[in-house]
Every structure is written in structure tokens, then in C-alpha cells.
C-alpha positions as a Python dict, from the first residue, in 0.01 Angstrom:
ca = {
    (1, 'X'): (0, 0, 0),
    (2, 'X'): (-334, 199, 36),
    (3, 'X'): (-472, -46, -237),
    (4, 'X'): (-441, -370, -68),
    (5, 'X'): (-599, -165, 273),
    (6, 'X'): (-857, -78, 74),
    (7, 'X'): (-897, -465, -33),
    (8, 'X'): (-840, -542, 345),
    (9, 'X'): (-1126, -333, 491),
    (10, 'X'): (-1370, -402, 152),
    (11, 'X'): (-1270, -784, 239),
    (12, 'X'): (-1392, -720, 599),
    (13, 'X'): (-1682, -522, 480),
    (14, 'X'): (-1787, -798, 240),
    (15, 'X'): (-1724, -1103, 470),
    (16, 'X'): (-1988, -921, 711),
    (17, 'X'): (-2236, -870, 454),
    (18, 'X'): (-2191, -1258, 341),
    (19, 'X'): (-2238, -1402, 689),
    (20, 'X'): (-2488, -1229, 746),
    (21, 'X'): (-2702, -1345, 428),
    (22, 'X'): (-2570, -1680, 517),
    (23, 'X'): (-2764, -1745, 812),
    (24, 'X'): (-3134, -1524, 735),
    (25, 'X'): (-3110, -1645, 413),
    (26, 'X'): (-3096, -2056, 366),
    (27, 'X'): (-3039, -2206, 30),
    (28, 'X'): (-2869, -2471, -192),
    (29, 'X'): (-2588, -2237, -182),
    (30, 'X'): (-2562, -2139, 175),
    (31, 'X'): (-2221, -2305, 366),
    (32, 'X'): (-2397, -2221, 648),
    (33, 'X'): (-2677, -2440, 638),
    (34, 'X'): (-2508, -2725, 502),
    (35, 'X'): (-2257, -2779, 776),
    (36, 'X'): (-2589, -2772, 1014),
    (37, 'X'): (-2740, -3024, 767),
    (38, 'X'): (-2392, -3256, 751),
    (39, 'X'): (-2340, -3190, 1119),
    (40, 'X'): (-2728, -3337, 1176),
    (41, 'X'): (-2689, -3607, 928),
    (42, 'X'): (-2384, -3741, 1080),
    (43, 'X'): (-2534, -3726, 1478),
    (44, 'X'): (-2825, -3865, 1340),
    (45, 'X'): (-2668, -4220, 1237),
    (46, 'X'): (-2420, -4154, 1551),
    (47, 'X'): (-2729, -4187, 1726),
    (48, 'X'): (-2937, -4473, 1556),
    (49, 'X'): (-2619, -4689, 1442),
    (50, 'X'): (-2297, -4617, 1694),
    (51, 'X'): (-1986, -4768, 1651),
    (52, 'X'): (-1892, -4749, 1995),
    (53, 'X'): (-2236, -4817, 2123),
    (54, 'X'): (-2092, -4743, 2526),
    (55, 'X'): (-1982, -4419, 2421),
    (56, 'X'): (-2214, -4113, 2481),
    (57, 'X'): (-2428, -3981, 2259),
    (58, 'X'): (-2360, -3638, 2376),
    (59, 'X'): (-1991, -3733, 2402),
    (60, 'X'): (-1713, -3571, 2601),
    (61, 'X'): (-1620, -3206, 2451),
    (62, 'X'): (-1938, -3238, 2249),
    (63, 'X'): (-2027, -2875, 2287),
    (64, 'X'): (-1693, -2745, 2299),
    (65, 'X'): (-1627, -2900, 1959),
    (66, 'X'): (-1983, -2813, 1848),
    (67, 'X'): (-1796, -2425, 1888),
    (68, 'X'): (-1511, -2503, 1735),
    (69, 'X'): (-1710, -2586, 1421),
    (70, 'X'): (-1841, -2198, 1367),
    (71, 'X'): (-1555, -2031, 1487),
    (72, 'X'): (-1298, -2165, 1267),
    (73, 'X'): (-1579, -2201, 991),
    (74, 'X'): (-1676, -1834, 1035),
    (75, 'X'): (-1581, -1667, 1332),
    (76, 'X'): (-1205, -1670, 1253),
    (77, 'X'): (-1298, -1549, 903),
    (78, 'X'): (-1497, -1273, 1073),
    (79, 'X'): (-1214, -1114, 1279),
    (80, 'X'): (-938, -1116, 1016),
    (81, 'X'): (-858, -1419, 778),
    (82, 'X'): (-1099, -1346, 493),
    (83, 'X'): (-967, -999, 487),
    (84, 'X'): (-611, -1071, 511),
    (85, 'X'): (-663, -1342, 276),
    (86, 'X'): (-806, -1154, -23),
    (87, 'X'): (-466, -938, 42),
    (88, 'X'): (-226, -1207, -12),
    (89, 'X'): (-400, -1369, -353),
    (90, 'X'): (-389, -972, -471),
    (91, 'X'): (-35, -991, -392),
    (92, 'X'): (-5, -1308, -539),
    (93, 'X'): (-89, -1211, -860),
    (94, 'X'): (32, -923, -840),
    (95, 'X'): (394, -1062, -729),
    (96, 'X'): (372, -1291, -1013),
    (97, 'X'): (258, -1074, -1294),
    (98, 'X'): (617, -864, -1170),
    (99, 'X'): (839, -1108, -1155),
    (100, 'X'): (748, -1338, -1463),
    (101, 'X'): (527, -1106, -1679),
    (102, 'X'): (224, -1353, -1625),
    (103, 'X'): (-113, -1241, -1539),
    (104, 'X'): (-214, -1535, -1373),
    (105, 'X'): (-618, -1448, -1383),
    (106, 'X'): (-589, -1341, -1745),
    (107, 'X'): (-400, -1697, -1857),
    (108, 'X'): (-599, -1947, -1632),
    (109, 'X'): (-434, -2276, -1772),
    (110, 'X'): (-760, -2417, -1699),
    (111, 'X'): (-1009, -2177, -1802),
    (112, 'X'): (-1132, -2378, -2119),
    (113, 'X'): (-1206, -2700, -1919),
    (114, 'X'): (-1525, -2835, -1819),
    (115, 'X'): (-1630, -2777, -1500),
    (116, 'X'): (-1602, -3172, -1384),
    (117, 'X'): (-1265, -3159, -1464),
    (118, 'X'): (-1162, -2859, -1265),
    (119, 'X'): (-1336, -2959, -988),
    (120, 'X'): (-1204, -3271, -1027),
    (121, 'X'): (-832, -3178, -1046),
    (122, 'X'): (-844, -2900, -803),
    (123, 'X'): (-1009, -3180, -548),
    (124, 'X'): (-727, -3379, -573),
    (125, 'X'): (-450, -3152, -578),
    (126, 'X'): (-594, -2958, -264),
    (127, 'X'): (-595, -3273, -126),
    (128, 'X'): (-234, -3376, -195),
    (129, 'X'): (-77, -3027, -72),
    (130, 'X'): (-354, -3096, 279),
    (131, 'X'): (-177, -3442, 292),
    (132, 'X'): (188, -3299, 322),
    (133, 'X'): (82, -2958, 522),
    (134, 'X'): (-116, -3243, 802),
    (135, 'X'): (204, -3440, 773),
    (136, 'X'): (403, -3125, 917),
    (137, 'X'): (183, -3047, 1136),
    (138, 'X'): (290, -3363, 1283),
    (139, 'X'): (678, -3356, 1193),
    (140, 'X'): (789, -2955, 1285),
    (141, 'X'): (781, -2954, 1698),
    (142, 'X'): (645, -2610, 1652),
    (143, 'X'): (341, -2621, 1464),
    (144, 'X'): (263, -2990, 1642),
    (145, 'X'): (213, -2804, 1982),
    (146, 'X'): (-90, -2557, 1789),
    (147, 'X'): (-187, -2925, 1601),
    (148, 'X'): (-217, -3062, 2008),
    (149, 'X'): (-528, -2907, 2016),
    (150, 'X'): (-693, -3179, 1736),
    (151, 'X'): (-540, -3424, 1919),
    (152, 'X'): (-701, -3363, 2279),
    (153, 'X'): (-1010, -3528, 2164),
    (154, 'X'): (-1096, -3824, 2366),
    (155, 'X'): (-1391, -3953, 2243),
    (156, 'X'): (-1425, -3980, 1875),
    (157, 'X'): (-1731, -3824, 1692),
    (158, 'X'): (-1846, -3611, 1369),
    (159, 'X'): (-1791, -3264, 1529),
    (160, 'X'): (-1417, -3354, 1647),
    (161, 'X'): (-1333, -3308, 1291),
    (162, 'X'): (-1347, -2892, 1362),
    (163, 'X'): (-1184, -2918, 1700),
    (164, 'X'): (-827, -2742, 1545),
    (165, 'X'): (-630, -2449, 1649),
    (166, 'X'): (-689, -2132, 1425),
    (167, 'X'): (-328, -2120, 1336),
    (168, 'X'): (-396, -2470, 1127),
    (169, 'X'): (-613, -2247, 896),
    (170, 'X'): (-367, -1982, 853),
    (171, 'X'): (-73, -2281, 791),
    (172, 'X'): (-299, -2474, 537),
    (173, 'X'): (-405, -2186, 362),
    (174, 'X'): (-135, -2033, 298),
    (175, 'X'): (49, -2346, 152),
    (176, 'X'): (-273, -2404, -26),
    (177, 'X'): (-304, -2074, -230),
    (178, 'X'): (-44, -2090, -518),
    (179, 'X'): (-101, -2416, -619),
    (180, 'X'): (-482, -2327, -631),
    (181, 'X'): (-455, -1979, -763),
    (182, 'X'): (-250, -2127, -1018),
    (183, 'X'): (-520, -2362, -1143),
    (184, 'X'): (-746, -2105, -1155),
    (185, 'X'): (-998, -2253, -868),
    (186, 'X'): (-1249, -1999, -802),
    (187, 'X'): (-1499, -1944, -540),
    (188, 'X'): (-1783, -2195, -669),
    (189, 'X'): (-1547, -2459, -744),
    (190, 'X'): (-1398, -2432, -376),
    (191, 'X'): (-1750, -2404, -245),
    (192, 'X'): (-1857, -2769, -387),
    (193, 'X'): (-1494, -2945, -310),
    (194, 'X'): (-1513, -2780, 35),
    (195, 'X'): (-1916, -2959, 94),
    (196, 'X'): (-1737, -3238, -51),
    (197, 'X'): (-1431, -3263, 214),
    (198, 'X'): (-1619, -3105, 503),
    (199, 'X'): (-1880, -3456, 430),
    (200, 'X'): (-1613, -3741, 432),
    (201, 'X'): (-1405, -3541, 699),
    (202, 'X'): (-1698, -3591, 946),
    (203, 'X'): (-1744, -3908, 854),
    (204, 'X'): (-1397, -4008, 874),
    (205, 'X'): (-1472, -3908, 1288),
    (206, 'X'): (-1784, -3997, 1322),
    (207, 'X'): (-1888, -4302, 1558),
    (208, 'X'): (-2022, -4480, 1273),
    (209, 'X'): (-1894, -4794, 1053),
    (210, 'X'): (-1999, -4909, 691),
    (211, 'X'): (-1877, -5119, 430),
    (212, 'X'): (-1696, -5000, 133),
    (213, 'X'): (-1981, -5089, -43),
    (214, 'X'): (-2234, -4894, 106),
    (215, 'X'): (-2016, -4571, 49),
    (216, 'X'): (-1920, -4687, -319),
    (217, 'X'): (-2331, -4710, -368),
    (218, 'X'): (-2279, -4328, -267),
    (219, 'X'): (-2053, -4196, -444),
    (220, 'X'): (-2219, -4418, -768),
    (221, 'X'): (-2558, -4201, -698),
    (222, 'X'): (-2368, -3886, -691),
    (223, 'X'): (-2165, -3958, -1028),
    (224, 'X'): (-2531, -4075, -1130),
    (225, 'X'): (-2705, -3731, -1028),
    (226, 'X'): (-2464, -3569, -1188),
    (227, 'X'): (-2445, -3729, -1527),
    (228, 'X'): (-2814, -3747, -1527),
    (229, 'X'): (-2870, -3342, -1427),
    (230, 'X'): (-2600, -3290, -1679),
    (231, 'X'): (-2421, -3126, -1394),
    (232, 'X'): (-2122, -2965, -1356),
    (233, 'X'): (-2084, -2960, -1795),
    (234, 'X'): (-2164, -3353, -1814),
    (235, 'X'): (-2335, -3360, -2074),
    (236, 'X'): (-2345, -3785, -2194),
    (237, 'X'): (-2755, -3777, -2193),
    (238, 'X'): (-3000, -3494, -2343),
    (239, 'X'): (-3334, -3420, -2257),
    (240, 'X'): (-3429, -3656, -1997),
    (241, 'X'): (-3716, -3779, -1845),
    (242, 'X'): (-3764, -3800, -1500),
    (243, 'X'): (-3782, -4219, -1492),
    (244, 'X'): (-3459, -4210, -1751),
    (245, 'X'): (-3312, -3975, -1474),
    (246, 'X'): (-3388, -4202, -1189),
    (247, 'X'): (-3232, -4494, -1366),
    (248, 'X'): (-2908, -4354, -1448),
    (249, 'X'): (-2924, -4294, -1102),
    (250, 'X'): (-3011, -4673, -1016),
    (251, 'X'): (-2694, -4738, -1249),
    (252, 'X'): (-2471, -4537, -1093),
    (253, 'X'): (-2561, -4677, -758),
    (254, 'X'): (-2494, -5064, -848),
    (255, 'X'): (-2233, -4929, -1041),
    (256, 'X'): (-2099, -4769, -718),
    (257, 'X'): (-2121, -5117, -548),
    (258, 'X'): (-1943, -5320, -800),
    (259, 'X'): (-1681, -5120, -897),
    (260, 'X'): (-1589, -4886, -613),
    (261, 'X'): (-1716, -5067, -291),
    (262, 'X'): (-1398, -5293, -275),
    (263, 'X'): (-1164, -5030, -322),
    (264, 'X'): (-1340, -4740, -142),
    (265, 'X'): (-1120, -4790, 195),
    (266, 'X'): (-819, -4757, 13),
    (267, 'X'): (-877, -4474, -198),
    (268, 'X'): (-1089, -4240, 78),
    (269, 'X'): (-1031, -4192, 435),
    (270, 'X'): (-1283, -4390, 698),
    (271, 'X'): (-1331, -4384, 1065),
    (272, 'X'): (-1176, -4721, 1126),
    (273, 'X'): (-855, -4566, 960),
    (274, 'X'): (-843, -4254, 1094),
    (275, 'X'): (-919, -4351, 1440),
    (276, 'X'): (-554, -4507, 1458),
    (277, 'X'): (-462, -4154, 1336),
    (278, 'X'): (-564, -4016, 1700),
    (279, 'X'): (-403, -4309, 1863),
    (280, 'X'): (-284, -4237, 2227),
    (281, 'X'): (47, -4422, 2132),
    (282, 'X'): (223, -4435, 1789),
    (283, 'X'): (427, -4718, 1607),
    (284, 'X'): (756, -4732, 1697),
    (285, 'X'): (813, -4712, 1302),
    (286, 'X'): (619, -4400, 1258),
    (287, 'X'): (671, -4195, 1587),
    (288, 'X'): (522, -3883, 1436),
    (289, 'X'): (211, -4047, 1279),
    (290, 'X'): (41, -4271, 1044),
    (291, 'X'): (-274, -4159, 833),
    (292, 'X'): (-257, -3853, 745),
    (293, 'X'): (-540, -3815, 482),
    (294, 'X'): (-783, -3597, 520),
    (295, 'X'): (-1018, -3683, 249),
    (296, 'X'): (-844, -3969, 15),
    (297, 'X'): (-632, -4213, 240),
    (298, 'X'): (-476, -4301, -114),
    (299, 'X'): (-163, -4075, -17),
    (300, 'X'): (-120, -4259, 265),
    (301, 'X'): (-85, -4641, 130),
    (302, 'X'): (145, -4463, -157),
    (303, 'X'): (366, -4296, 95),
    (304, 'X'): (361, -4606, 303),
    (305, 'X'): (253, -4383, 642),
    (306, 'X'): (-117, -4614, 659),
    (307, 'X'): (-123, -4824, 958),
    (308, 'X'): (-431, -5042, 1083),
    (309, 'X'): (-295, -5325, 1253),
    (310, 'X'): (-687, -5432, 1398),
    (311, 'X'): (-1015, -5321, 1457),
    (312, 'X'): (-932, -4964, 1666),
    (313, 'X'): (-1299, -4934, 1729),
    (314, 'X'): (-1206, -4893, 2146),
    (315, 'X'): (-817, -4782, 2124),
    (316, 'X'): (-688, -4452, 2373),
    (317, 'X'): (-678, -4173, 2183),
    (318, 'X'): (-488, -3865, 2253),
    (319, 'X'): (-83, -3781, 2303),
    (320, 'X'): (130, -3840, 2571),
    (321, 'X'): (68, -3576, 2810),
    (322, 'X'): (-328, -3501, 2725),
    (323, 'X'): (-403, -3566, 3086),
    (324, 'X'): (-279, -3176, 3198),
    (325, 'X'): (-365, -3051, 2830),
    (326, 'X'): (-607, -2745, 2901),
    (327, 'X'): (-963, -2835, 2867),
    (328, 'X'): (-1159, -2503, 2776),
    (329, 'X'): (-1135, -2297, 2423),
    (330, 'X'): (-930, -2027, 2598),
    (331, 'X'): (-670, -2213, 2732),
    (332, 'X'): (-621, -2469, 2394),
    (333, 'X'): (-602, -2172, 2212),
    (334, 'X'): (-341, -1984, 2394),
    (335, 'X'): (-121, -2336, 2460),
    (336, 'X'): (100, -2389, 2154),
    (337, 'X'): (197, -1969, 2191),
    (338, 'X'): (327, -2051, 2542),
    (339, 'X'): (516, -2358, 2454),
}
């Protein structure tokens, strides 16, 4: 018992340390500045490009979402969950290592893949076990009152994305850790899906529209940058120059176009889906939801929960009952342990 203390308050210890380098010292590396970058980037075409042009630019909740996004981003992780958390995948291991005789850091089952590959697996399992723990969220009356809080957001942009109760992180990453752990994801790899995810998810809220094609030309360029860089253990090209780079790049951008423009809004989530996800009213044939993805909206159209019966561009959103739900941090936050 002392031992996983000692991993509690060296967890705390370290977390302080980490946030602390995080915001005096900015680099490619640094989660920090890249959720002020994506955050900018996505107000930014909010701004110039708006979907719902009536809609403020400084929308309702704005700042009170703008809060959300570093307190359950590092805040949260401040007080207690990075601590606690290191505890549980010590007792994880440790649990399993008991009970089976398996040392799951020792036998990684994906330790001799390349890098793409893990990242590329653990991307999509993460976001197969997010898909079922959003879906409960929505199902179990009792986490759906903490889940209200995502909900309350009445006008749709980037930062409502990190409008979510603090219990959501403690629910999803819980469910999230064995399957992880057992793939052996470490902290890099979860560093690069979680840019990744924390991109399309503001997007996905964001006041903006594009074509398929326009976000299959980006995804293209970053499969291009990366085979090009010989990235992530790609390694298809050697040595290089910088015009040879720039056209694989090229390539993978038309590439992007062709191939995945016309299936982009079926395989990844996009505002005009997930806008019917905040709906005011549901379906009578899905009363607890429809479009659950977070990042792929794949899960969805195989689980037959995707629903967009129009263009939802000026739709109510919220619940039933988000006229009296409480407006200010304090009072969201304290809601679903009342009810």
C-alpha cells in the first residue's frame, strides 16, 4: 500500500513539474500550446467562413467553455486524476501479472511493430471503446445527468467540444485503460492520437462547413508528410530532396481528393453530423441518441445509430429541460451529484 502512495504523491509531484514546463516552455511537443494553436485555428475560420453566419462570433458560453478547455485538459489532472491514474495502471499490471502470470509491460504484443501501425491501431481501438463509453453516457440515467452538462450548449462552436463534466474523464478513462495498456500504447503514441482527436473533435463543433474533399486533401498531405519525413518508421522513400519531399506531398494531397474526399463524411465525424447529435429533440427511433462518434462516425453507420435527415445547420440544440439547467461552472458541476 505505501508503494502505490508513493506512486500517488511522485504522480502529483511529476504532473506539477510537467505543467509547469508546458506552458514557459513551448515546443513541437508541448499539449499545451497546441490546443491554443487548434483552439486559434478553428476560431480563426469560425470567424472568416461561419456556418451559421447570424450566430456570434463570441458565441453564448464562449468563455465559460473557453475554461472548460484547461480545466479538464489540465486543471482536473492537477488536483488528482494524473496521480490517481498512474495508481490504477500500477495496479493494473500488477493485478494482472497475479492473476495470469503475465507481465504485461515485459510481453507488449505490440512492441516489435512499427510505430504507424501502433498508432494506427491504438487510434482506432481508443476510438471504438470512446464510441460505446459516449453511447452510455447517453443510455445509463445516471451518468446522462453528469453527460447534461455537454449537452447545455446552445450555440455550437470549436470550444463546446471541452464543455464536459469531470466525471466523463474519470468514466472514459477508466474503460479506456485495459484495452490500451494491453496494446502497449505509451505516452508518445497517446500524445499524437490525442492532437489527432482533440483536431477533428473541434472541428466536428466548430461553426464551419467543408466538403469531403477538402478534408480528404488533408488528411492526403498528412499521409504525404509523413511518408515523405519517413515519419513515424515509414520508411517507402530514402534520402530525399526537399522538391521530391514537396511532391510526395502534392501526391498525397490529390491523392487525398480522389480517393478519400467522397468517403470522408462517412468514415470521420463532421459538424453537419454531429450537430444532430446535440439536437434539442431526438428521433422517436433513437430516444437516447444518434451519432455518437467522436472522431470516426464509421461506428455509427455500422451500428445503424447515424441520423441526418437535412441540413441541421439552424436546428435547437440542447435537452428537454435546458431552460432551468444551471448556467455557471459551479452549479453544472455540482448538478448530476444532486440528481
Amino acid at each position: 500500500m505505501q508503494n502505490y502512495w508513493d506512486i500517488f504523491i511522485n504522480g502529483y509531484k511529476g504532473y506539477i513539474n510537467y505543467l509547469w514546463k508546458e506552458v514557459t516552455n513551448p515546443n513541437w511537443h508541448n499539449y499545451f500550446y497546441w490546443l491554443l494553436l487548434v483552439s486559434l485555428f478553428f476560431f480563426v475560420l469560425e470567424v472568416v467562413t461561419p456556418w451559421r453566419k447570424e450566430q456570434p462570433k463570441f458565441r453564448k458560453d464562449f468563455w465559460l467553455d473557453f475554461f472548460y478547455m484547461f480545466f479538464n485538459f489540465f486543471l482536473f489532472s492537477l488536483i488528482i486524476f494524473n496521480a490517481a491514474s498512474m495508481v490504477v495502471v500500477n495496479l493494473l499490471n500488477d493485478g494482472i501479472l497475479a492473476l495470469t502470470g503475465f507481465n504485461l509491460q515485459a510481453n507488449n504484443p505490440m512492441q516489435h511493430f512499427p510505430a504507424w501501425a501502433i498508432l494506427l491501431i491504438g487510434f482506432v481501438v481508443r476510438d471504438f471503446v470512446q464510441w460505446w463509453v459516449h453511447r452510455l453516457l447517453h443510455y445509463s440515467p445516471r451518468l446522462w445527468e453528469f453527460h447534461k452538462v455537454h449537452h447545455s450548449v446552445e450555440q455550437m462552436g470549436f470550444a463546446a467540444h471541452l464543455r464536459y463534466h469531470w466525471m466523463e474523464n474519470v468514466v472514459y478513462r477508466t474503460i479506456e485503460y485495459l484495452p490500451l495498456a494491453l496494446l502497449g500504447i505509451g505516452l508518445y503514441d497517446f500524445f499524437i492520437i490525442h492532437i489527432f482527436t482533440l483536431a477533428v473533435g473541434h472541428y466536428n463543433h466548430s461553426n464551419i462547413t467543408v466538403s469531403g474533399r477538402v478534408t480528404g486533401g488533408i488528411l492526403g498531405g498528412l499521409i504525404g508528410i509523413v511518408i515523405a519525413t519517413s515519419a513515424f518508421d515509414v520508411h517507402i522513400f530514402q534520402e530525399l530532396s526537399l522538391w521530391q519531399e514537396l511532391l510526395v506531398i502534392g501526391g498525397g494531397v490529390v491523392a487525398g481528393i480522389v480517393v478519400f474526399g467522397p468517403f470522408m463524411k462517412i468514415i470521420f465525424n463532421h459538424p453537419e453530423m454531429h450537430i444532430w447529435h446535440h439536437a434539442y429533440e431526438m428521433p422517436k427511433e433513437h430516444p437516447y441518441g444518434i451519432n455518437f462518434g467522436l472522431t470516426l462516425a464509421c461506428w455509427d453507420y455500422i451500428f445503424k445509430t447515424a441520423h441526418i435527415p437535412y441540413e441541421g445547420r439552424d436546428i435547437k440544440l440542447g435537452f428537454p429541460g435546458v431552460e432551468e439547467f444551471p448556467e455557471g461552472f459551479v452549479g453544472q458541476n455540482i448538478y448530476g451529484f444532486k440528481k
